[in-house]
C-alpha positions as CSV (number, residue, x, y, z in Angstrom):
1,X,-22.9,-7.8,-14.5
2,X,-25.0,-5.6,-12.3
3,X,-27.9,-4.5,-14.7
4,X,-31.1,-3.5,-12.0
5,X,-28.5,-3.3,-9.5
6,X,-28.8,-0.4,-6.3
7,X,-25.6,0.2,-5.2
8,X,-24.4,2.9,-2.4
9,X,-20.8,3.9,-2.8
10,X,-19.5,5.2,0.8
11,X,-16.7,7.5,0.2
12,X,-17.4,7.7,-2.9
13,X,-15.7,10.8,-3.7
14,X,-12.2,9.3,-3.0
15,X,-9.6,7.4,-5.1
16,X,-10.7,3.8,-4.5
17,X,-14.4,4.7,-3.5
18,X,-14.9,6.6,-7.2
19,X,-13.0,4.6,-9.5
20,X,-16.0,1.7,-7.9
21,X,-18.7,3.7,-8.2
22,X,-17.8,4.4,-11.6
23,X,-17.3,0.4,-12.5
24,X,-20.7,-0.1,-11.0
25,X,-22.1,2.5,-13.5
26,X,-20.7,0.9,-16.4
27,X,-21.6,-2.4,-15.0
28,X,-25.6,-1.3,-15.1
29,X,-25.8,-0.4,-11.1
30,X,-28.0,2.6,-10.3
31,X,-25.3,4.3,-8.1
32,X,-25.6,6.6,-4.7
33,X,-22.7,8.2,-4.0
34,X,-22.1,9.2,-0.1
35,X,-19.5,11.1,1.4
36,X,-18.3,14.1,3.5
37,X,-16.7,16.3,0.6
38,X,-19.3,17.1,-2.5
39,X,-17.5,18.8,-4.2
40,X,-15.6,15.1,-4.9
41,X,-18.6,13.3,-4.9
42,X,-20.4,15.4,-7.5
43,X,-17.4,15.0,-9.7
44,X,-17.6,11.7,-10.0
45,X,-21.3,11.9,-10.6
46,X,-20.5,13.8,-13.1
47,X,-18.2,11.3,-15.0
48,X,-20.7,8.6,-14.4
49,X,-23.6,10.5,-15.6
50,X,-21.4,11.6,-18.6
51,X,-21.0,8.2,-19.8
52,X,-25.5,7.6,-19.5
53,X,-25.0,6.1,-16.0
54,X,-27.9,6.8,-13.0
55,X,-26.0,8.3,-10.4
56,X,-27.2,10.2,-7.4
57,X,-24.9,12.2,-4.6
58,X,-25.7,12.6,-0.6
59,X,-23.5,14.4,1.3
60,X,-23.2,12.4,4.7
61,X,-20.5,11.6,7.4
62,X,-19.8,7.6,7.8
63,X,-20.0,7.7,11.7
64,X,-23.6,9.4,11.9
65,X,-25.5,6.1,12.4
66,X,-28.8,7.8,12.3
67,X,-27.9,9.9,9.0
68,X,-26.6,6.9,7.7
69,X,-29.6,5.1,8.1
70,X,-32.0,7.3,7.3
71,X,-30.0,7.9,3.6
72,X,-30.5,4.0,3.1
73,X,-34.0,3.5,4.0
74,X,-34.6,6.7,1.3
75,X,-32.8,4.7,-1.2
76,X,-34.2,1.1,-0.8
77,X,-38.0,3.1,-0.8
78,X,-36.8,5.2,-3.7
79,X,-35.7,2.0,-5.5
80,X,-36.7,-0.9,-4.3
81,X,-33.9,-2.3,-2.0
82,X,-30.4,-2.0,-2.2
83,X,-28.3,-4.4,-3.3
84,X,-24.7,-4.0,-2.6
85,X,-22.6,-1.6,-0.3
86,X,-19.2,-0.6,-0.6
87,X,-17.7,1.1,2.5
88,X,-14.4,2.8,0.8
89,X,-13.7,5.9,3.6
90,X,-10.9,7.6,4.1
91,X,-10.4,9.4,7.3
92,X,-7.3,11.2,8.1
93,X,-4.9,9.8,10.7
94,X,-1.4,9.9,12.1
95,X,1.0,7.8,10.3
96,X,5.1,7.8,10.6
97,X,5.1,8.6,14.6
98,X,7.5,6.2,16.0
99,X,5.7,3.7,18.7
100,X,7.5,5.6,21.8
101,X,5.9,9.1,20.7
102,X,3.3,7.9,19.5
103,X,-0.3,9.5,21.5
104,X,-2.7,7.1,22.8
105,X,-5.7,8.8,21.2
106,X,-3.6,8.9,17.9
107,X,-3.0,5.2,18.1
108,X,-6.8,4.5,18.4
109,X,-8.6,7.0,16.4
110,X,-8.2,4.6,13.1
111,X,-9.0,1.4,15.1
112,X,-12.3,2.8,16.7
113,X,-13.2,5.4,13.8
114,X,-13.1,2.5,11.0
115,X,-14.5,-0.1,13.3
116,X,-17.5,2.0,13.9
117,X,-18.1,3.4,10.6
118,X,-18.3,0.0,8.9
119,X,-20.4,-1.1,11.6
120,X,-22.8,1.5,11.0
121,X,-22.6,1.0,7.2
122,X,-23.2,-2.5,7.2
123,X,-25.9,-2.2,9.8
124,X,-28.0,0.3,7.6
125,X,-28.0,-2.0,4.3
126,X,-28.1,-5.2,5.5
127,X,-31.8,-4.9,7.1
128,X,-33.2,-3.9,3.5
129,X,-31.2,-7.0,2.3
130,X,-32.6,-9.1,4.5
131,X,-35.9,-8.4,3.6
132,X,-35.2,-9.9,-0.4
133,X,-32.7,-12.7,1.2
134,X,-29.7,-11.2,-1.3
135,X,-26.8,-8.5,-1.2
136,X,-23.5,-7.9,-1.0
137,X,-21.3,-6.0,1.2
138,X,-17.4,-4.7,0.1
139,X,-15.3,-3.8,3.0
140,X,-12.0,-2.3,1.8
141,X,-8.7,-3.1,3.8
142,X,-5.1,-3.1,3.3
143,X,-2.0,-5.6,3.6
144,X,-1.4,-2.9,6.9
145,X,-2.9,-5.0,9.4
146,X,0.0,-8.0,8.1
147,X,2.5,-7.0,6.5
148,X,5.7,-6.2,9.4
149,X,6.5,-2.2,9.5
150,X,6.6,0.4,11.8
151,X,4.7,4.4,12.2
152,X,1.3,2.8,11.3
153,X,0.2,0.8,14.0
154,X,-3.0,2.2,14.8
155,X,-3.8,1.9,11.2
156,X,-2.4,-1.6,10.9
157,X,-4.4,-3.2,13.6
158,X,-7.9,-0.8,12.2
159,X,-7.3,-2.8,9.1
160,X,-6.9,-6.4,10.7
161,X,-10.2,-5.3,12.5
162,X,-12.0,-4.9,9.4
163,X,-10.8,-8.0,8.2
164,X,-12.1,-9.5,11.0
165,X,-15.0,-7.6,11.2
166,X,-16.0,-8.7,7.7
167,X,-15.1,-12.5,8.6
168,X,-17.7,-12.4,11.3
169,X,-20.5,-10.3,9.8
170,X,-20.5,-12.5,7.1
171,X,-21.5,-15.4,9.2
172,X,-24.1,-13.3,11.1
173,X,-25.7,-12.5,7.5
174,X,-25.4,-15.3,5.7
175,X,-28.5,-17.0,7.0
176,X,-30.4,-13.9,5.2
177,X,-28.5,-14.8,1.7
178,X,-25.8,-11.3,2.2
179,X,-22.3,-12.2,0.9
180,X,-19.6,-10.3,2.6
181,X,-16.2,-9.6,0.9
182,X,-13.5,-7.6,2.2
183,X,-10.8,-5.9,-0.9
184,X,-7.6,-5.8,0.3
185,X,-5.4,-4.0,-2.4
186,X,-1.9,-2.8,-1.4
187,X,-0.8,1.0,-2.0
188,X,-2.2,2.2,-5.3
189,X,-0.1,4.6,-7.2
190,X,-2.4,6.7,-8.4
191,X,-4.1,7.5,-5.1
192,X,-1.1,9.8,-4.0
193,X,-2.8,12.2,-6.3
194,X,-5.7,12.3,-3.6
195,X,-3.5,12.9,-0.8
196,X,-3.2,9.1,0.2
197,X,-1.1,7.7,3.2
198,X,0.1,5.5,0.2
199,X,3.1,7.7,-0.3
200,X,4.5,5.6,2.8
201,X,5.0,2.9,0.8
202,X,7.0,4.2,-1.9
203,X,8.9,7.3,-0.3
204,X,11.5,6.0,2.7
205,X,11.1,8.0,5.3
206,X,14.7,9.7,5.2
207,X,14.2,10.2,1.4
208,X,11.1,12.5,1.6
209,X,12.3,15.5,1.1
210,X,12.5,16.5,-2.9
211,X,11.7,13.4,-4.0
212,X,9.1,13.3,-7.1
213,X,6.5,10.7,-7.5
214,X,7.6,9.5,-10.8
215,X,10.9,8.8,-9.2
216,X,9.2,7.4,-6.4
217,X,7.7,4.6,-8.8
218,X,10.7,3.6,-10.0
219,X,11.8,1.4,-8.1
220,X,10.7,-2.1,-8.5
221,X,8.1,-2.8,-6.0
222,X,8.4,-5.0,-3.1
223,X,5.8,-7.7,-4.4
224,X,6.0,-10.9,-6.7
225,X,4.4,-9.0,-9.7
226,X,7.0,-6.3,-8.9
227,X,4.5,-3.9,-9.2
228,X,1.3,-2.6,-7.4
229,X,-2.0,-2.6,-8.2
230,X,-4.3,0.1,-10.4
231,X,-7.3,1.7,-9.7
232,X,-9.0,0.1,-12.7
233,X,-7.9,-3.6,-11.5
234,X,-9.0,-2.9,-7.5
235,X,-12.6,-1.5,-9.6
236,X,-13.0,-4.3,-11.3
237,X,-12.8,-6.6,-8.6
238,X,-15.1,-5.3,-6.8
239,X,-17.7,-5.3,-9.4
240,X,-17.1,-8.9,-10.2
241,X,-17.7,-9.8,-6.3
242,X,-20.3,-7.9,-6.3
243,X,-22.4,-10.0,-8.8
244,X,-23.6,-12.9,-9.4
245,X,-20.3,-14.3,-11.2
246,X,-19.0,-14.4,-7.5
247,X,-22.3,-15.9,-5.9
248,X,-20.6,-18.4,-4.3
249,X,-17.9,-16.5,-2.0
250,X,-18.5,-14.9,1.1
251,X,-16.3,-14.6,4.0
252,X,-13.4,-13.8,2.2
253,X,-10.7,-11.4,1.3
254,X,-10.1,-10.8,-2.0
255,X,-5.9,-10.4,-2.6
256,X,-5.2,-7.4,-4.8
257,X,-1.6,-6.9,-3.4
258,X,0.2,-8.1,-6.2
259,X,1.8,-10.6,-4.4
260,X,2.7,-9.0,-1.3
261,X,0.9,-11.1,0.8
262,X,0.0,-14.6,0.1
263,X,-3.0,-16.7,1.3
């Protein structure tokens, strides 16, 4: 689906942000791989180039807007252009503080960190899009910023901002042919190998302590599919909206939370 596609994978060391990247390979997209951690990022290189893909790995930080942009105008003149973005960071925060102890910088740090990072992202790629009137951008969300709960509201209302955020930018670029779609998959199991906040979702809080992860799945889960989504389903998705198949949605958010949330 994305033969002579350039695509640049933002956090594309983590769970989410790899498991893409690697769908993109195998889909026929030239793949950059950015993050903060090489170590991750050059593993996955390494699976993609293992299996004949074109992969290449930049180490870079999300919020350094000038780094950030210089790493995509090297791509789009190394290539071509670039054709679709992912933004798939993960940046530590404070989750499971009650509201009333909760510190004010610990309650915004996810809403302005994401906020701006995606900004920046979406700024850098869209201007080489522009130029060939095509391109996609993936925002990645969670059912956080709607589903009712309580210790993650600073990273509930960061992910309704992204939602939003992809909303509007998709109007502002549509004019220059860029499709914007925002994944929203619920809590993937096999991300709480990569240190993922996900654990919140299937540990209560008061049963924590000696609690395994297989018995942590268990349980049925709290959505209509009683189940939750997989790293290979949340990949494929965003490959499909990132082609052509999906040409005709932008705007969007694409429901990977098995039912958890309906639209």
């Amino acid at each position: 689906m994305l033969a002579n596609k350039t695509a640049i994978v933002y956090g594309g060391g983590g769970a989410i942000g790899g498991a893409v990247a690697r769908a993109f390979a195998r889909e026929g997209a030239r793949v950059f791989l950015a993050g903060r951690t090489l170590g991750k990022l050059v593993k996955v290189a390494a699976d993609i180039s293992g299996q004949g893909g074109e992969v290449e790995v930049t180490e870079i930080d999300a919020l350094d807007e000038e780094a950030v942009k210089a790493h995509a105008d090297l791509v789009a003149a190394k290539t071509g252009g670039i054709d679709i973005a992912l933004n798939a960071i993960g940046l530590f925060h404070v989750q499971g503080t009650p509201f009333a102890d909760l510190a004010l910088d610990d309650y915004a740090f996810p809403i302005i960190a994401y906020a701006q990072a995606h900004f920046i992202t979406a700024k850098a790629v869209a201007w080489h899009m522009a130029k060939r009137k095509s391109g996609v951008i993936l925002t990645l969300s969670t059912p956080g910023g709607n589903l009712p709960g309580v210790g993650y509201i600073g990273f509930g209302v960061a992910c309704a901002a992204i939602e939003g955020f992809s909303r509007l930018l998709a109007c502002e670029l549509a004019p220059s042919g860029i499709r914007v779609i925002c994944l929203r998959p619920h809590a993937v199991p096999e991300t709480l190998n990569f240190g993922s906040h996900a654990e919140a979702v299937f540990r209560p809080s008061a049963d924590k302590a000696g609690v395994t992860v297989a018995e942590m799945l268990k349980a049925p889960a709290e959505t209509l599919l009683k189940r939750y989504p997989t790293l290979d389903e949340v990949a494929a998705t965003a490959a499909f909206m990132a082609s052509d198949k999906a040409g005709a949605m932008t705007g969007t958010i694409a429901n990977l939370t098995c039912g958890a949330l309906l639209d």
